[in-house]
N, C-alpha and C positions, 0 to 999 in steps of 0.2 A: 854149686853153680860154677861152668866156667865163663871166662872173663864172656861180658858183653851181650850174651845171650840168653842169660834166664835161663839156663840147662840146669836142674838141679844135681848132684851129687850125692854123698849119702852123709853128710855133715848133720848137724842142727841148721835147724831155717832161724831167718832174720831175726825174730823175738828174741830164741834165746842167743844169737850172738850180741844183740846191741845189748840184753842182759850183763852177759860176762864180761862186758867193759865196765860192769861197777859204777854207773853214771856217768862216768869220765869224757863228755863230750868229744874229743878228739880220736879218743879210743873206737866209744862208739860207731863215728865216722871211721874208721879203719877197721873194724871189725868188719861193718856192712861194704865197705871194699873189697874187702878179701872176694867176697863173689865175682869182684869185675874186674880184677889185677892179675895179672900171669906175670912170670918171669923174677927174678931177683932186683932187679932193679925198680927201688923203688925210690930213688932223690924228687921224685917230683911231691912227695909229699913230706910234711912234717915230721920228726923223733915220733911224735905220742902216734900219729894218722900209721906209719910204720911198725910198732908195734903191735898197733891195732890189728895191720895185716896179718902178721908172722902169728899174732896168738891165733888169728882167725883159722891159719892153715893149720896150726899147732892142733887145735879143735876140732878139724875135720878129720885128721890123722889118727889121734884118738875114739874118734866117733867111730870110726868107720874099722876101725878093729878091735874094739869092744868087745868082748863075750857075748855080754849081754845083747849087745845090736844085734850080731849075727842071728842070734837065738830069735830074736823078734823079725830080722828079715826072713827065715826060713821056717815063721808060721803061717806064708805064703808058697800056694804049691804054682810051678808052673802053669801059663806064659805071666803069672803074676811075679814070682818071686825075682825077675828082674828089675821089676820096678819097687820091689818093696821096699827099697831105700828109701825111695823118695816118700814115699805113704808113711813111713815111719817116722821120719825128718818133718812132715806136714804135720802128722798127728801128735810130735811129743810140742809142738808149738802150742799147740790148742790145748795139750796136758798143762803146760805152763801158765798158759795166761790164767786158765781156771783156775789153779790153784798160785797164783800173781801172790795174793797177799802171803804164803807162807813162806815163800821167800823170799819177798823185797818189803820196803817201810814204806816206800814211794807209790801210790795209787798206779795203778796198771795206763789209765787214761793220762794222767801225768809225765810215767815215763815215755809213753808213747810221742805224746807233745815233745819232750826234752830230745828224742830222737829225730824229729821231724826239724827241731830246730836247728841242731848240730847238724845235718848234714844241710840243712840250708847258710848258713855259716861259712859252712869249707865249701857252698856251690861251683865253686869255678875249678877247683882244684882235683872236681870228682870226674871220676870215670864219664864219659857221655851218657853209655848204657844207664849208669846208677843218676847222672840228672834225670833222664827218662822217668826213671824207675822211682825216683823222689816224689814227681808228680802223683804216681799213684797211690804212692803209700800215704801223702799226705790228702787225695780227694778221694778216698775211699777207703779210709781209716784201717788201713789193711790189719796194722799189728795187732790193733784193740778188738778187731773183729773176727782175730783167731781165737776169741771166746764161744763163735757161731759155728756148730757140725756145720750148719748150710754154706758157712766160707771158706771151712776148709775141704767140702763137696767142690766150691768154685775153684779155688784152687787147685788140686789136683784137675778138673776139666781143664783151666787154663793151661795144666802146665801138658796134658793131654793133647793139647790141640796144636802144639809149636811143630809136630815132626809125627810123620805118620808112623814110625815105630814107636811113641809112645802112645798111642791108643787105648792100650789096656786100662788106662787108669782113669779112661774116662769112665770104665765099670769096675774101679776096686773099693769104691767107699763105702757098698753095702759090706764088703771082705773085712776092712776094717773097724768098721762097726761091729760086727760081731766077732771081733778078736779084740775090742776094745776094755776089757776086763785084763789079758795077757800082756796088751802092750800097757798102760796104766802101769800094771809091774811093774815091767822094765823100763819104764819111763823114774820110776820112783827108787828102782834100784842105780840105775845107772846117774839120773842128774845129778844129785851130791856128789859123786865123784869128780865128773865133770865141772863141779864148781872147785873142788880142792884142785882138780889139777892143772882147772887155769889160772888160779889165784898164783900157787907154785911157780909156773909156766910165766907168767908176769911179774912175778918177785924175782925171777931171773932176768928179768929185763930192765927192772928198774930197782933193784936192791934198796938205792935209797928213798924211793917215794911210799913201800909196802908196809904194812907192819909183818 
């Protein structure tokens, strides 16, 4: 996403970033920053709300030149494969929560909560857009509901409807759907990675807090 407007990018969506902050309440809240922050300058927030961002960007960096991503955005043929980021990014969220328990100890409905709280916590300190954006997430249980094909169908329409060049995606979810045995793959190939190399990525940032 860039800052303030819900544009998605070709990163991981909101689940798995508040994920990769490991529960770490301020983290979290900097993680789901990273979508609404532009620029280097980030003093208006916290150490931990900072690092949060920097892994955030770390993580989309990574994401988005992955083998494996590319491979799964170009099993979209055009005018789709411009958006198959986003379709990709929307679909490994809903690969996650499904499979929620095999990598976290913390119920999926709980971390959820635990994210809704942190960023109510640090409310005054967040982005506008991401106050905005809080409301949703928390009356329409948006993260936990990335367990529903039918919310991540909403989803891509929502994010379909902000800008008449992305239209296509208001019709790419039967596409993903039946590429959804291909991305599962690479959803499975690529997340462990993704976890070793934000854990890495934040051992570099806090040396002494990691094991």
């Amino acid at each position: 996403m860039r800052c303030g407007q819900l544009i998605y990018d070709n990163g991981v969506n909101l689940l798995a970033h508040a994920f990769l902050a490991e529960g770490d309440p301020d983290r979290i809240v900097g993680q789901l920053c990273g979508d609404f922050v532009r620029g280097s300058d980030l003093s208006a927030f916290s150490p931990a709300i900072q690092d949060g961002i920097r892994c955030h960007r770390a993580v989309d960096s990574f994401t988005d030149k992955h083998p494996v991503n590319i491979a799964a955005r170009n099993l979209f043929e055009p005018p789709y494969r411009r958006f198959a980021g986003i379709a990709v990014d929307v679909v490994y969220d809903h690969f996650l929560a499904v499979a929620w328990d095999q990598h976290s100890d913390i119920p999926l409905q709980d971390y959820t909560a635990l994210v809704t709280q942190s960023l109510q916590a640090n409310f005054q300190v967040l982005p506008h857009a991401l106050q905005r954006f809080t409301g949703l997430l928390e009356s329409e249980d948006t993260m936990y509901r990335n367990l529903e094909r039918s919310h991540i169908e909403l989803t891509l329409g929502r994010i379909a409807g902000r800008r008449k060049s992305m239209r296509p995606l208001a019709t790419i979810a039967p596409l993903v759907w039946e590429r959804e045995s291909s991305l599962k793959r690479s959803f499975d190939s690529f997340f462990p990675e993704l976890v070793s190399y934000t854990h890495s990525y934040r051992k570099k940032l806090t040396p002494d807090k990691l094991d």
